[in-house]
C-alpha positions as CSV (number, residue, x, y, z in Angstrom):
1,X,54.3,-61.5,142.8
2,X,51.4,-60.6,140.4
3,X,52.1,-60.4,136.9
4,X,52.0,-57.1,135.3
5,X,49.1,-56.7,133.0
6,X,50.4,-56.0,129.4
7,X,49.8,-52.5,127.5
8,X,47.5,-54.3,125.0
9,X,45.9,-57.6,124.3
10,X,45.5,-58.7,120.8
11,X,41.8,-60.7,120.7
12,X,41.0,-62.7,117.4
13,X,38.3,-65.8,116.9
14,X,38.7,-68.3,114.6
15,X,36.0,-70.6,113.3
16,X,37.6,-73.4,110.2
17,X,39.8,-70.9,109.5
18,X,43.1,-73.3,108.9
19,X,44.0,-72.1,105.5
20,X,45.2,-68.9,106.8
21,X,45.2,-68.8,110.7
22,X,49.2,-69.4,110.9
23,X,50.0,-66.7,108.5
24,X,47.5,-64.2,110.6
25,X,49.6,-65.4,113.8
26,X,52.6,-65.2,112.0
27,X,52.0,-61.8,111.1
28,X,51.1,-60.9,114.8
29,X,53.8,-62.6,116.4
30,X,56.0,-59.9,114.1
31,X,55.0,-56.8,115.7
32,X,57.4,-54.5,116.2
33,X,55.5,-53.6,119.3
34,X,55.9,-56.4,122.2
35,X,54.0,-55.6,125.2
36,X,50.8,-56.9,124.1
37,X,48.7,-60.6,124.9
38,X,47.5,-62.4,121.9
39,X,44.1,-64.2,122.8
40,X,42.6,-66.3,120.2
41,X,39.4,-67.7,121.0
42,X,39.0,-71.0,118.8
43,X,34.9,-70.7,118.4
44,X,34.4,-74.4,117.5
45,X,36.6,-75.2,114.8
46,X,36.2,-78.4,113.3
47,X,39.2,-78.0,110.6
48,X,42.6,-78.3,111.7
49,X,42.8,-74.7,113.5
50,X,43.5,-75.7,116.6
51,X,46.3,-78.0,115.7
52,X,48.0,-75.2,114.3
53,X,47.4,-72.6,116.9
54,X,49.0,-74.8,119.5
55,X,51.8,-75.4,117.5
56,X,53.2,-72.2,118.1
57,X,54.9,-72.1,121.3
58,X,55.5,-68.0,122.6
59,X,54.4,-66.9,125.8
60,X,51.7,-63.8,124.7
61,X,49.5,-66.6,122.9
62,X,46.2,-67.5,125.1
63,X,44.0,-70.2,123.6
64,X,40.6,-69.8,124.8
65,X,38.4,-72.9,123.2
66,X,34.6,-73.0,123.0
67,X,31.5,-74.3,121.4
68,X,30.7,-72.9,118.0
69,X,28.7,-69.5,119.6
70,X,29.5,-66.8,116.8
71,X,31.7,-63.8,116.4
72,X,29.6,-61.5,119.0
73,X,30.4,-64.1,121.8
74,X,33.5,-65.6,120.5
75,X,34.8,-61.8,121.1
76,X,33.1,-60.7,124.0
77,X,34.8,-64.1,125.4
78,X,37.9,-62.9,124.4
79,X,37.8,-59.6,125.7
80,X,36.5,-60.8,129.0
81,X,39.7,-62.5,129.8
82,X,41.7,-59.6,128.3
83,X,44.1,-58.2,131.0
84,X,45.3,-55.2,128.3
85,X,43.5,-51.2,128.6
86,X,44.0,-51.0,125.1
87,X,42.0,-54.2,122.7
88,X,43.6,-54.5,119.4
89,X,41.1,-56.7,117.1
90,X,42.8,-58.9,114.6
91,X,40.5,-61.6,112.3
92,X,42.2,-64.9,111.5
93,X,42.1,-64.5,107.7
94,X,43.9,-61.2,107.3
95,X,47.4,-59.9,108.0
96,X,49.1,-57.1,110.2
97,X,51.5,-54.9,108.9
98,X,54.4,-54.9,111.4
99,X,54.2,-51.9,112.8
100,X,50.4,-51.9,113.1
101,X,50.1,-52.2,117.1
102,X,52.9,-49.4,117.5
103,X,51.3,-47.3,115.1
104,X,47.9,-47.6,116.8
105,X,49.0,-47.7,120.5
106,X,51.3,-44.4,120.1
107,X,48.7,-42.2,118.8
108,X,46.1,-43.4,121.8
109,X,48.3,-42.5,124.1
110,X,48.7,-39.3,122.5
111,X,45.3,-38.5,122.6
112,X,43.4,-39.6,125.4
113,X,40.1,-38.5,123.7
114,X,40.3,-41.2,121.4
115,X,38.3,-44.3,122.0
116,X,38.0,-46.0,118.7
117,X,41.2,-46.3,116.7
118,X,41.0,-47.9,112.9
119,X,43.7,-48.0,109.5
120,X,43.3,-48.4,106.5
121,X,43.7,-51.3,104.6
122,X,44.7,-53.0,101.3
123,X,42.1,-55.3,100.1
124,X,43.4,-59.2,98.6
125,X,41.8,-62.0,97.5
126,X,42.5,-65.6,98.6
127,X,45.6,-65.6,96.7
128,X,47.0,-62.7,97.5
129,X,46.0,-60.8,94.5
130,X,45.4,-57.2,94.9
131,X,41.7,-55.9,94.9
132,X,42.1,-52.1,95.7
133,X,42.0,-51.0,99.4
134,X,39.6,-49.7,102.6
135,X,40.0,-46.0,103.3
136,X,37.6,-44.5,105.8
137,X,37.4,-41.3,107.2
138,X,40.1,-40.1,109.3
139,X,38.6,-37.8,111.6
140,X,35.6,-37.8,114.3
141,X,33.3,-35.6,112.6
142,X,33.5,-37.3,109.7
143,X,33.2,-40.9,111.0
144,X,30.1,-39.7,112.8
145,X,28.4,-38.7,109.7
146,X,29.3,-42.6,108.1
147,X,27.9,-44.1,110.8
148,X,24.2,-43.0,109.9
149,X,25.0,-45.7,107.2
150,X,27.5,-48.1,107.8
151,X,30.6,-48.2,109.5
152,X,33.7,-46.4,108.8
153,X,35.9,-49.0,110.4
154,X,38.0,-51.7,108.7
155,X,36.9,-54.2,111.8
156,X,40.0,-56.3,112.2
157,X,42.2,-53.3,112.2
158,X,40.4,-51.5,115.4
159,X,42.4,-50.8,118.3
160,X,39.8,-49.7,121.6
161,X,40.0,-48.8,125.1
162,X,38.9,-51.5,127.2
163,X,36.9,-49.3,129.8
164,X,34.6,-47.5,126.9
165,X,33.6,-51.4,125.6
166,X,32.8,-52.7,128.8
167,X,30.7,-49.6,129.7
168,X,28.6,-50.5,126.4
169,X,28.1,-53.9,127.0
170,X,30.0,-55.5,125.1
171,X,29.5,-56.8,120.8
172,X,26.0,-57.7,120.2
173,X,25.2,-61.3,119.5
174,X,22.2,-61.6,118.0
175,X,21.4,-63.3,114.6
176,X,22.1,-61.0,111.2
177,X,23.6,-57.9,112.9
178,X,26.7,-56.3,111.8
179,X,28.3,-56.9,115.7
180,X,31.2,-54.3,114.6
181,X,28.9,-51.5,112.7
182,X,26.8,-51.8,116.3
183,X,29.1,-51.8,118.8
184,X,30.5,-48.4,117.2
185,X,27.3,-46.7,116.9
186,X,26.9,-47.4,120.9
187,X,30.2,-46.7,121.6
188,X,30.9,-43.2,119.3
189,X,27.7,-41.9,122.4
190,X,30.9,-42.0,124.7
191,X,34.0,-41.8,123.0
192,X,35.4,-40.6,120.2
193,X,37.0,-42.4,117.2
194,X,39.7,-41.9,114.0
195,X,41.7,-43.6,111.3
196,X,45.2,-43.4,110.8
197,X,45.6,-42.5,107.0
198,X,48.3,-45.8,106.5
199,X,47.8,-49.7,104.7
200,X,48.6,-51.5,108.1
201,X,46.2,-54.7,107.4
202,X,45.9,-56.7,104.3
203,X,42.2,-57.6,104.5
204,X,41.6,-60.5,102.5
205,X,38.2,-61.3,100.7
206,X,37.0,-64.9,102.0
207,X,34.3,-66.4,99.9
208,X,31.8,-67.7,102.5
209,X,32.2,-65.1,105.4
210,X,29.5,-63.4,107.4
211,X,30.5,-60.0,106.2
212,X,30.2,-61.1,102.3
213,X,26.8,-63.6,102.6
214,X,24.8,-60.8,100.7
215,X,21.6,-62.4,100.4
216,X,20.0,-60.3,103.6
217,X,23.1,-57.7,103.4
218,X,20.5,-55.1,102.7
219,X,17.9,-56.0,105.2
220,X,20.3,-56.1,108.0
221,X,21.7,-53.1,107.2
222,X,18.6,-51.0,106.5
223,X,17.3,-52.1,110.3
224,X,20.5,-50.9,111.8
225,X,20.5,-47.7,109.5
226,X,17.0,-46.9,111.2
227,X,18.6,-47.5,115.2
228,X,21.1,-45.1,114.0
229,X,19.3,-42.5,112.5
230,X,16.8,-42.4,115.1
231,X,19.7,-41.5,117.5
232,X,20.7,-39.1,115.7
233,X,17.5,-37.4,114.4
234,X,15.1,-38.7,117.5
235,X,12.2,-35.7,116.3
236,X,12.0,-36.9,112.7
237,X,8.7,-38.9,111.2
238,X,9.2,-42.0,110.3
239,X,8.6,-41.7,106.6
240,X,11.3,-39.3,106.4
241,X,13.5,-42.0,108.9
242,X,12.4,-44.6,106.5
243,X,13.7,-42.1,103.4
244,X,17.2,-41.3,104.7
245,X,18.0,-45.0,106.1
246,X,17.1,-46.0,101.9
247,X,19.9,-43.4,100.9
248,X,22.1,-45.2,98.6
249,X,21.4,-48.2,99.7
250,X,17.9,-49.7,97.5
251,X,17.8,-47.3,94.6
252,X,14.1,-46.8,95.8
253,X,11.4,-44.5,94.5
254,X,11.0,-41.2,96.3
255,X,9.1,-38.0,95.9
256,X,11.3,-34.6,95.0
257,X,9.6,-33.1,98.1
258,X,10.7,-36.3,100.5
259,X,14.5,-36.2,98.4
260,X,14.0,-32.4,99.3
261,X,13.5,-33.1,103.2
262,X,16.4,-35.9,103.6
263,X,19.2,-32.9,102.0
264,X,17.7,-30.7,104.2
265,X,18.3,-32.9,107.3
266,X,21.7,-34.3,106.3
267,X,22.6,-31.3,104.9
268,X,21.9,-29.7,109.0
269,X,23.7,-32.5,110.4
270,X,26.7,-32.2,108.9
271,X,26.9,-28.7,109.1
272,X,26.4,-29.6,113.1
273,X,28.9,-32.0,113.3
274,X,31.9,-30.8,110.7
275,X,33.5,-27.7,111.4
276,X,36.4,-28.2,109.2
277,X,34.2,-26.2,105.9
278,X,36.8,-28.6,103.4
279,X,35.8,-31.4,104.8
280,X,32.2,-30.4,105.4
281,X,32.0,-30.1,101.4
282,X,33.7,-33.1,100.6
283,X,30.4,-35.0,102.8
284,X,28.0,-32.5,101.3
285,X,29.8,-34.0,97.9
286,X,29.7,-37.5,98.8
287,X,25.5,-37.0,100.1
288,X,24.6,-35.6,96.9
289,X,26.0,-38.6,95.2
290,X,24.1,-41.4,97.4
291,X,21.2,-38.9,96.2
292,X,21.9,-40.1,93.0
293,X,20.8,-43.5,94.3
294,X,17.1,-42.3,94.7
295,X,14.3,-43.2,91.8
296,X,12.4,-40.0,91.2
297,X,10.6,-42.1,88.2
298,X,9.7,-45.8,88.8
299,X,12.0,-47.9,86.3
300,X,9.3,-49.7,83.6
301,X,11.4,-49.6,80.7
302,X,14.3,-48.0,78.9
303,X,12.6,-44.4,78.5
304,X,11.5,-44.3,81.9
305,X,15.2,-45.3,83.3
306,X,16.8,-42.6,81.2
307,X,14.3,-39.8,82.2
308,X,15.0,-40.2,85.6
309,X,18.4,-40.1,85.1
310,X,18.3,-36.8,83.6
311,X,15.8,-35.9,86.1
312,X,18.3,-36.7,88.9
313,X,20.9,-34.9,87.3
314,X,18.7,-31.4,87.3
315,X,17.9,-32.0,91.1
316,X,21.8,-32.1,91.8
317,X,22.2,-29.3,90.1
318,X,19.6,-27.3,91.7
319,X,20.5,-29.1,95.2
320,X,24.1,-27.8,94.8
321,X,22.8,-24.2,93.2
322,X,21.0,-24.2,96.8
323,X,18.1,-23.2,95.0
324,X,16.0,-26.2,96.7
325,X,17.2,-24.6,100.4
């Protein structure tokens, strides 16, 4: 007789992670929710990860060991054996609350229209110290509108339906991109995606991680900002594409008419995409204070730096006065 397939399978790589791998099983193995397959997909560890992964002994745990290939394939690996319709993501540094999978696989199945399921999350350091916390956007409009710019997913917390990802092919692995802030941007063309408002991972801060190696942080992100944007705003010219992927992000110089344009096309999108008018104006808020971001006056001293600051502060007056409309 064939083995029923579980509700949800659990997929988490681990690369020289044996400092905190067995507390991020632990915390797994503690779910209040049980009908769920815990794959972990040891990408080449040289540490002592392994050892420790095998020494738990419960039936839901399926090692799946592999040459060092990266997070995209490590992943993709994972969720290729995955036998759940519902993949819960889990990153071997980080901690579940207990009733995380419960939490995340009640609300799917109460609304089939969701495809991408995140939570928020309390950020720690390495020793457990308390560094404030991840709260994205809660609802689908709103998500869509962060994911011109980055995503509006705590990664490890992300709960999915199996048939959306494989119809999207899957995380991306090649070198420098943000596999999780490109797989969503694909996968939002399909589906639809939400937050539950509730701490259900403790995301800790690793020195040394992909997602904190900052050197081309700005780079990477900038070239999937552009992808993004373009989906979203395929007729635009590519100096105002170039304008709007900057927002927030470089500080960079712009011209009032350019500025001008790029809160005239956000400020169309969101009206497209948010019908709820409070939280419409809390985006229109939190657009006119990336605009902040923007140099109106190249920075060459002191003077110049506090002109444009006051400068800025009379355009997002007169940009929420709707006298620049």
């Amino acid at each position: 007789m064939t083995e029923r397939a579980p509700l949800v399978s659990v997929v988490m790589p681990v690369h020289n992670a044996e400092r905190f791998v067995g507390d991020a099983i632990r915390s797994m193995l503690g779910q209040t929710f049980r009908d769920f397959e815990f794959i972990v997909v040891n990408d080449g560890s040289t540490d002592g990860s392994q050892e420790i992964i095998t020494s738990f002994h419960d039936f839901r745990i399926r090692l799946i060991n592999q040459a060092n290939q990266g997070i995209g394939a490590a992943l993709n690996n994972g969720i290729a054996a995955a036998r759940g319709e519902l993949i819960a993501r889990m990153d071997a540094d980080d901690l579940s609350l207990p009733e995380r999978l419960a939490k995340q696989t009640a609300f799917l199945q109460s609304n089939p229209h969701i495809g991408i399921l995140g939570t928020w999350a309390t950020i720690e350091d390495i020793a457990g110290m308390s560094k404030g916390s991840l709260e994205h956007p809660t609802d689908d409009a709103r998500i869509r509108y962060a994911l011109l710019f980055d995503t509006p997913f705590v990664h490890p917390t992300v709960m999915f339906r199996r048939c959306v990802f494989v119809e999207d092919a899957g995380y991306s692995s090649a070198p420098g991109v943000f596999e999780d802030f490109e797989l969503w941007s694909r996968m939002i063309r399909r589906t639809q995606g939400a937050n539950l408002p509730e701490h259900l991972l403790r995301y800790r801060l690793v020195p040394g991680s992909f997602s904190h190696q900052v050197t081309t942080r700005h780079e990477r992100l900038f070239e999937q900002r552009l992808t993004a944007l373009r989906r979203a705003f395929p007729l635009i010219d590519d100096a105002l594409l170039n304008a709007v992927a900057e927002l927030g992000l470089r500080h960079a110089a712009i011209s009032l008419g350019m500025l001008r344009r790029v809160h005239r096309h956000l400020d169309q999108h969101i009206r497209a995409t948010i019908t709820d008018l409070l939280a419409a104006r809390e985006v229109r808020r939190q657009m006119l204070h990336a605009l902040i971001g923007y140099r109106l006056i190249p920075h060459r001293s002191l003077l110049h730096r506090a002109a444009d600051r006051v400068l800025k502060e009379l355009v997002v007056l007169l940009l929420r006065s709707r006298i620049l409309h």
